[in-house]
DOMARNU-126923 format. One record per residue (C-alpha): x, y, z; residue in three letters. Coordinates in steps of 0.1 Angstrom, whole numbers, padded with zeros to 4 digits, always signed. Example, Ala and Ser with C-alpha at 12.3 -4.5 7.8 and 13.67 -1.06 7.14 Angstrom:
2
+0123-0045+0078ALA
+0137-0011+0071SER
This chain:
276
-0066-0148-0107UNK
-0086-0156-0075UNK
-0127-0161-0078UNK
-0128-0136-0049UNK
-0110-0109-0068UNK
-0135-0119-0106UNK
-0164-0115-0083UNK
-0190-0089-0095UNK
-0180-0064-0128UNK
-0147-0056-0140UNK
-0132-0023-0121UNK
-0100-0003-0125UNK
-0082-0022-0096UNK
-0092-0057-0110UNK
-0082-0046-0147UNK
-0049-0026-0129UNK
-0036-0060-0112UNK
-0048-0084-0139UNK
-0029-0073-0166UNK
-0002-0097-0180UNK
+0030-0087-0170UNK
+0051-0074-0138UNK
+0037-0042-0124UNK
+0060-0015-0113UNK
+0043-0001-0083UNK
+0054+0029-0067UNK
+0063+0035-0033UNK
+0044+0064-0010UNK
+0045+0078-0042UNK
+0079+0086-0065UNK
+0095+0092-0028UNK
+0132+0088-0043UNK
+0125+0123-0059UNK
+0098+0143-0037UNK
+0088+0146-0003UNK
+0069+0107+0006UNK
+0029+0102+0006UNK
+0021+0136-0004UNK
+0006+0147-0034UNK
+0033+0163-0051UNK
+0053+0125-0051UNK
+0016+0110-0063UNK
+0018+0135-0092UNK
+0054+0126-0100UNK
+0044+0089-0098UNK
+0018+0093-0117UNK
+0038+0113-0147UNK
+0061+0082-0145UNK
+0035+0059-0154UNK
+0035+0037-0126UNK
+0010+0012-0128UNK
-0006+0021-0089UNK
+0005+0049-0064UNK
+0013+0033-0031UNK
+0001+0054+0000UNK
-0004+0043+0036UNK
-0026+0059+0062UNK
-0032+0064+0100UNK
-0063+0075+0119UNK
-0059+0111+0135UNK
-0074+0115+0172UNK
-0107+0128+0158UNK
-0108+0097+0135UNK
-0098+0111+0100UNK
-0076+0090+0079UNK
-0044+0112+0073UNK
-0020+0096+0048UNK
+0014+0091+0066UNK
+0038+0061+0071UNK
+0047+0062+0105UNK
+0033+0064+0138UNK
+0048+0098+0143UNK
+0053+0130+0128UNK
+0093+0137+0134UNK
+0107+0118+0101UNK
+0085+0137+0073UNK
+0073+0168+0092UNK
+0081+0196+0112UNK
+0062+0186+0141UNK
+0097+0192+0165UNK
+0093+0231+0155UNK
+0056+0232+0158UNK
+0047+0215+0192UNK
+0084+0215+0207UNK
+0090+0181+0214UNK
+0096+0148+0193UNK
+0080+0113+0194UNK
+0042+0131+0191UNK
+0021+0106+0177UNK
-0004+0111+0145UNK
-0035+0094+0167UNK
-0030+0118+0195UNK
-0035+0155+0168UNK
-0069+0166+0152UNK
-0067+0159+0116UNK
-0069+0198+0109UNK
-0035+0200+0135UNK
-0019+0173+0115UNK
-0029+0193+0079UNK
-0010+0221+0090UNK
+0022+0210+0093UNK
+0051+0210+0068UNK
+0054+0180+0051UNK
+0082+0188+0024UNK
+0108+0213+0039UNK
+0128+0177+0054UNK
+0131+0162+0018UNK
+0143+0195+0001UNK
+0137+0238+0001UNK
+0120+0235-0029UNK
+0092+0211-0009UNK
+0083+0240+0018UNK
+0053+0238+0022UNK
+0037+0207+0010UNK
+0015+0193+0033UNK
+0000+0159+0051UNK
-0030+0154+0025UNK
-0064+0131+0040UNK
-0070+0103+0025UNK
-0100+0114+0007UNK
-0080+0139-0011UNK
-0051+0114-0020UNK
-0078+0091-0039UNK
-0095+0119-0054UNK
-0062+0131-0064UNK
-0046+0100-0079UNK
-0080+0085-0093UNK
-0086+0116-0110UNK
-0051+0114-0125UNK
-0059+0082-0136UNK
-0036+0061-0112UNK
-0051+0029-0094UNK
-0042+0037-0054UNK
-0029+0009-0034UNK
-0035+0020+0003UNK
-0021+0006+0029UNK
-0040+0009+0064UNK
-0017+0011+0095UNK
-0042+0019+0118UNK
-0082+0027+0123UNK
-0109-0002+0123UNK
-0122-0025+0090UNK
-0158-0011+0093UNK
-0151+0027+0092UNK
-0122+0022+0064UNK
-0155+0000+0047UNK
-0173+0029+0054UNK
-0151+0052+0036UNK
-0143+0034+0005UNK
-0179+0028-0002UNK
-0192+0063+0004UNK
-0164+0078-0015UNK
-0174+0051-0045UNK
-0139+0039-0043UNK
-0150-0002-0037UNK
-0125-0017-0063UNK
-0110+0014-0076UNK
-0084+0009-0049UNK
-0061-0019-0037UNK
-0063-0024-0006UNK
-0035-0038+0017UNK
-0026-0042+0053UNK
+0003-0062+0074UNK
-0027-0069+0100UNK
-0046-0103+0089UNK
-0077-0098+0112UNK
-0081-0066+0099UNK
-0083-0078+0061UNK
-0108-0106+0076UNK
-0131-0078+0092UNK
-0132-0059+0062UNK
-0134-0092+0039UNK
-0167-0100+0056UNK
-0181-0065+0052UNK
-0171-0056+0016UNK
-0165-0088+0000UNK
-0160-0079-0037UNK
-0132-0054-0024UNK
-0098-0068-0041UNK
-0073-0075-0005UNK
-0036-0075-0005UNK
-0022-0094+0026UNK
+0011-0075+0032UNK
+0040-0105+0050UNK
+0049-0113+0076UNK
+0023-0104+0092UNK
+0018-0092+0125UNK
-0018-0108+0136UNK
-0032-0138+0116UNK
-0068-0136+0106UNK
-0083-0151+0140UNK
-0061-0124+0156UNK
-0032-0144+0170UNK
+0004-0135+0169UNK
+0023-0147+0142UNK
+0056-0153+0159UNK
+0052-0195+0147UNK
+0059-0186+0113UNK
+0094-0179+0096UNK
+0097-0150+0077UNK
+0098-0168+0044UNK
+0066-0171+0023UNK
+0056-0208+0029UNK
+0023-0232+0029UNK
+0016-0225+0061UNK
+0015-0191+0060UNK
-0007-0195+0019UNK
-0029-0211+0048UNK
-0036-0182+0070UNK
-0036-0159+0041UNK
-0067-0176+0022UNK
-0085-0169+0055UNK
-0082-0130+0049UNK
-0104-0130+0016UNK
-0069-0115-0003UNK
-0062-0123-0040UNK
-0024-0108-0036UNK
+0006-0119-0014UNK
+0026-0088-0013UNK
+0058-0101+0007UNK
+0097-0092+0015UNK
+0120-0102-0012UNK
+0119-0133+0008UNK
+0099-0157-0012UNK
+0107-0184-0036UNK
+0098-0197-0069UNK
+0084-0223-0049UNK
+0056-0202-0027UNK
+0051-0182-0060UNK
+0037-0214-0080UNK
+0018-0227-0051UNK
+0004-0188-0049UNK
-0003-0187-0085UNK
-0019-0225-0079UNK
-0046-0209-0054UNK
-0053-0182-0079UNK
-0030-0156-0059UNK
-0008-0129-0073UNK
+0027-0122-0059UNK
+0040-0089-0054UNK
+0077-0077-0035UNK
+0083-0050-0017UNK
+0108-0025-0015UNK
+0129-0035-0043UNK
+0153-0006-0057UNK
+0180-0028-0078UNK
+0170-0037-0113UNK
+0194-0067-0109UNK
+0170-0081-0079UNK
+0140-0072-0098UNK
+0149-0091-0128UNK
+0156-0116-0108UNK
+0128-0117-0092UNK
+0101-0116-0120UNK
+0119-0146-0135UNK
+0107-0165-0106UNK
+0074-0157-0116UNK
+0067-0126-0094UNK
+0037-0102-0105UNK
+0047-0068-0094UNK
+0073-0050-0078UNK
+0071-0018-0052UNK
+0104+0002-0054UNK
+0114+0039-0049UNK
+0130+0039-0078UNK
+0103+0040-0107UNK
+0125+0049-0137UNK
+0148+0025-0129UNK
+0132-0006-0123UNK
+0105+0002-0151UNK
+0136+0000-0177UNK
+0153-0028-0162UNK
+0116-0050-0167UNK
+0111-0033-0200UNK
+0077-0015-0190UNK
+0087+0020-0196UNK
């Protein structure tokens, strides 16, 4: 485990990723059986004893983290029947626009409904369930997501996770005792540069840039090695995968020495690894 992510007292993150033996993580909640990153899909995830709910957010125009995946509404909302027109993007609606929408009526009748939670209410929900979150920031700035965590008493009951590098450095250097995932490949290195130099396979070099970021996981594509896992593990880091839905692959996987696997497909993998 990495000295950055012992620092301070024990929390439920640190005790969440620490124990000895592959997670199964879910992905924007149990989203293979309910509507994606809504609560309904935290509950289910939850009730299949994941081992953390998955979640990503976006900033809304006024600046209120709203929990949804992409940069628009059309894929997981009825935006096209609300405003009339696709391609409208979550930073251009108030978060009280966004909360109105429908959410669940895309995945399934049963769904209608269901709506695009904040983010305050997705922790609250899935801490109080006793789930660890792990959020993943696709857009808004390092001090106001500090800001957040801290106010909502969330430093270290969350993981938190983000494909930007810079943006874990920021927030590093504000909250340091917060544990860091450093999603791959990234898109910006911690100094803000492009990461275009860099194959897509998990590597030294790219071990390098990530020890800048003050992360104590690599969460990467399926493309990484047993090699980059023991040199992760060497530095202290933990290795998770993302999206993996065949138990074959995940078996596979943890044998090389990974430490957790995201997936859709909770039951599945969770019997395939043995964890249910």
């Amino acid at each position: 485990m990495s000295s950055r992510a012992n620092s301070g007292s024990s929390s439920p993150a640190l005790d969440r990723i620490s124990i000895d033996r592959p997670l199964v993580i879910c992905h924007r909640g149990y989203g293979a059986v309910a509507p994606e990153n809504t609560l309904v899909s935290f509950e289910l995830g939850l009730d299949a004893g994941a081992d953390l709910i998955e979640l990503d957010y976006r900033h809304s125009q006024d600046g209120v983290p709203v929990v949804i995946h992409d940069s628009t509404f059309d894929r997981t909302t009825n935006s096209l029947e609300v405003w009339g027109r696709r391609r409208v993007r979550v930073a251009s609606k108030t978060a009280e626009k966004i909360r109105a929408l429908d959410a669940g009526s895309w995945f399934g009748a049963r769904f209608a409904g269901v709506g695009v939670p904040l983010l305050t209410e997705a922790l609250d929900f899935i801490l109080a369930g006793g789930g660890v979150p792990l959020v993943e920031h696709k857009s808004g700035d390092a001090a106001a997501s500090a800001k957040l965590l801290r106010e909502g008493g969330w430093i270290n009951r969350v993981v938190l996770m983000s494909f930007d590098w810079s943006f874990l450095r920021e927030f590093h250097e504000i909250e340091p005792g917060q544990v860091l995932g450093a999603l791959g490949p990234a898109v910006s290195l911690a100094d803000g540069r492009r990461a275009s130099r860099f194959s897509r396979n998990c590597g030294r070099g790219w071990l390098d840039e990530l020890e800048k970021t003050g992360a104590a996981i690599v969460i990467w594509s399926r493309r990484v090695s047993r090699d980059a896992i023991r040199l992760a593990h060497s530095r202290g880091l933990r290795v998770w995968v993302y999206t993996v839905d065949h138990p074959k692959l995940a078996v596979r996987l943890c044998g090389i020495g990974v430490d957790g696997i995201i997936t859709n497909k909770i039951a599945r993998i969770q019997h395939a690894l043995g964890t249910c």
